[in-house]
N, C-alpha and C positions, 0 to 999 in steps of 0.2 A: 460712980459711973458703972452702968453694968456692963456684963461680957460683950451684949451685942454692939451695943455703944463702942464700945470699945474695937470690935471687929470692924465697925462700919467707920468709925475714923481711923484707924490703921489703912484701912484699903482706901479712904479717898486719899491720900498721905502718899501714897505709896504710889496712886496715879496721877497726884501731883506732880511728884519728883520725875516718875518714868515721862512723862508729857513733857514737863519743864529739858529734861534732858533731851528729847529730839525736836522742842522748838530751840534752841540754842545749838543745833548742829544743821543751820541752815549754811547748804551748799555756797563756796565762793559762787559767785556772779559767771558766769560763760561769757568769753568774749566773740561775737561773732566775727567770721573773717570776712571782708569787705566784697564783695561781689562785682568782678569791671567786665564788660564785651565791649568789642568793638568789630566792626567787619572792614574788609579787603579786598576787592575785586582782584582777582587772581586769570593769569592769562593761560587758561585751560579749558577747553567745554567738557572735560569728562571730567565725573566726581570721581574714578579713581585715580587721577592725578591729582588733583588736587589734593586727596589725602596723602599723596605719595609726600608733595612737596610740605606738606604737616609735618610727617614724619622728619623728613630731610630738615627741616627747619628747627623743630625740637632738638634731633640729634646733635646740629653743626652750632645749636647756639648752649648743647653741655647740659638739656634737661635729664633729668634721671627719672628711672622708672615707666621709662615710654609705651604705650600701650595702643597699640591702632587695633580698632574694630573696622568692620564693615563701613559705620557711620561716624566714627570719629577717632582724633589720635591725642591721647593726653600724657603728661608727663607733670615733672615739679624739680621747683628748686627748694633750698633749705625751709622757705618760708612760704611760698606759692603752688599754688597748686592748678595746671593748664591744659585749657583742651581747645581744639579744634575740629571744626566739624563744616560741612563744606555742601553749598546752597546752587543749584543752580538757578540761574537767572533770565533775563532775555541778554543781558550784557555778556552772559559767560555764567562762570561758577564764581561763587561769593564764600570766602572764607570767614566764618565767625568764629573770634577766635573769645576764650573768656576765660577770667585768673580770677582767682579769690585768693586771698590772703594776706601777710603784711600790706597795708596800703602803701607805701615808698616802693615797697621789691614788686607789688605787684603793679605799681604803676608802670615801672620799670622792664620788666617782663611781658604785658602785653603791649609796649612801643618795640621792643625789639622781635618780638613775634609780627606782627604786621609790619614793619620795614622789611623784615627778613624775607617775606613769604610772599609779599608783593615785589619782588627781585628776578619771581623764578621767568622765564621765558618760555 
């Protein structure tokens, strides 16, 4: 075998291995977190009440990291992540509220946000 022979099977050799080595460090799988909305007629005609009672709702039902903007107020629990953001309507203001995350916690989290929020007076 000569040198170049030799040169030119070492290097496909060698880009074998390197190729073989980053097809076999394909990433685990991503699990996406589940996506839920639902909305609320809420007994307000102004949208900054309505975000108020977001806020107030977040807070009194123990979300952490609450965050109200202008157009929305979001927070989370260990496994959920929530936000509310708020519609006027011809009925009044509609609060839509939406959680992504464990499906059971976040089933659970946006039924206690809409009960909650459709409370306020």
């Amino acid at each position: 075998m000569s040198y170049a022979t030799k040169k030119i099977s070492t290097g496909i050799a060698t880009s074998i291995i390197i190729a073989s080595f980053f097809l076999l460090q394909t990433p685990a799988k991503a699990a996406s977190p589940a996506l839920y909305w639902i909305t609320q007629n809420v007994k307000t005609s102004k949208h900054r009440n309505c975000l108020n009672f977001a806020h107030r709702t977040m807070s009194d039902l123990k979300l952490s990291n609450i965050k109200k903007s202008n157009v929305d107020v979001s927070g989370r629990t260990a496994n959920t992540h929530a936000a509310i953001t708020c519609l006027g309507t011809r009925q009044g203001m509609t609060a839509i509220i939406m959680v992504a995350g464990d499906g059971k916690e976040s089933k659970r989290v946006i039924d206690k946000l809409r009960e909650y929020i459709g409370k306020f007076v």
